[in-house]
C-alpha positions as CSV (number, residue, x, y, z in Angstrom):
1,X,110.8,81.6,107.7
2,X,110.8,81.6,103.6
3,X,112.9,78.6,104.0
4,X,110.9,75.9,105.3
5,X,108.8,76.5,102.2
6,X,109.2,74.4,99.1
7,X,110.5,76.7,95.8
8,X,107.2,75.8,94.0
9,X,105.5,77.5,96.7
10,X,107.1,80.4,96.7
11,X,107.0,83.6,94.6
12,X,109.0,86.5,93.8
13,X,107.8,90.0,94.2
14,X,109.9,93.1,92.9
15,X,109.3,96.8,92.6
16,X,108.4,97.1,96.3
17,X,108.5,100.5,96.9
18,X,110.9,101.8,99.6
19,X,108.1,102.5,102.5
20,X,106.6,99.4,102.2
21,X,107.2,97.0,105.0
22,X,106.5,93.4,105.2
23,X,103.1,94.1,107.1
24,X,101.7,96.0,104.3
25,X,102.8,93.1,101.4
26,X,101.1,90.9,103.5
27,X,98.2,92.4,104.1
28,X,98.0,93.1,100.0
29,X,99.3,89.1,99.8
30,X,96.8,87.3,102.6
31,X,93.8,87.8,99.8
32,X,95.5,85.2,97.8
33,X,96.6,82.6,100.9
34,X,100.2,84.0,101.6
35,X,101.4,82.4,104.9
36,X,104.3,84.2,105.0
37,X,105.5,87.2,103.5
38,X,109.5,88.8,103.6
39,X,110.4,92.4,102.3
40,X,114.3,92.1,101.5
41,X,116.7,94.8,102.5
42,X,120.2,95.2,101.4
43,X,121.2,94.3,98.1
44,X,117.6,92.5,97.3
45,X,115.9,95.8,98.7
46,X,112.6,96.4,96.2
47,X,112.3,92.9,96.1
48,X,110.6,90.1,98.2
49,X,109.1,86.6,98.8
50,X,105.2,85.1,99.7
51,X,104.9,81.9,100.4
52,X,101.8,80.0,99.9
53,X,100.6,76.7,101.5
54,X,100.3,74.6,97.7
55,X,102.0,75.2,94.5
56,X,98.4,75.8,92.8
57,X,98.1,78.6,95.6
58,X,101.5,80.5,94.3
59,X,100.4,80.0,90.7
60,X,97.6,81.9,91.3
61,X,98.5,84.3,92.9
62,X,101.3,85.1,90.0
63,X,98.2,85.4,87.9
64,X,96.1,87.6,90.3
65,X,98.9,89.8,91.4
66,X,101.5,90.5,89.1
67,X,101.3,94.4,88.2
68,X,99.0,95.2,91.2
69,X,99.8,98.5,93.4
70,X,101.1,98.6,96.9
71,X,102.0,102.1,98.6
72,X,102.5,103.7,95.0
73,X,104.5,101.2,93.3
74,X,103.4,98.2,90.8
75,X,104.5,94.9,91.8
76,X,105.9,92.4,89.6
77,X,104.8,88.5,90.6
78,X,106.5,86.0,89.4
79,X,108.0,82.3,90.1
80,X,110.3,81.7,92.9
81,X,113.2,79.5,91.1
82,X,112.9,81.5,88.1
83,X,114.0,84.7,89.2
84,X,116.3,82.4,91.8
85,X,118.2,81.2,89.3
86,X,118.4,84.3,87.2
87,X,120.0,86.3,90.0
């Protein structure tokens, strides 16, 4: 799961649209090396996690991602403890 990765090798994804499942993120997130992908439900529902086997991986694919479109709806990429520690 999301947890046995490091924070540095994690990054946030919101603005998941509603009919996107974790299959579909992944598919849009295995381009960039995501080993593992999570779309949240409940009160963390839009939003989601990729992890990534380096740190170097998950910068880059902040860079390459953020604002690109799955099923309708632009993603926003962005550092794992940021957005941790924001919410």
């Amino acid at each position: 799961s999301a947890n046995n990765f490091k924070p540095e090798k994690k990054v946030w994804i919101g603005g998941i649209p509603e009919a996107v499942t974790y299959k579909e993120l992944h598919e849009h997130m295995k381009p960039s090396g995501a080993k593992w992908v999570e779309v949240f439900k409940g009160s963390g529902k839009g939003s989601g996690v990729a992890c990534y086997a380096t740190s170097e991986e998950a910068t880059a694919a902040i860079a390459a991602l953020n604002g690109s479109t799955v099923g309708g709806g632009n993603l926003q990429v962005d550092a794992w403890e940021k957005k941790a520690k924001e919410a």
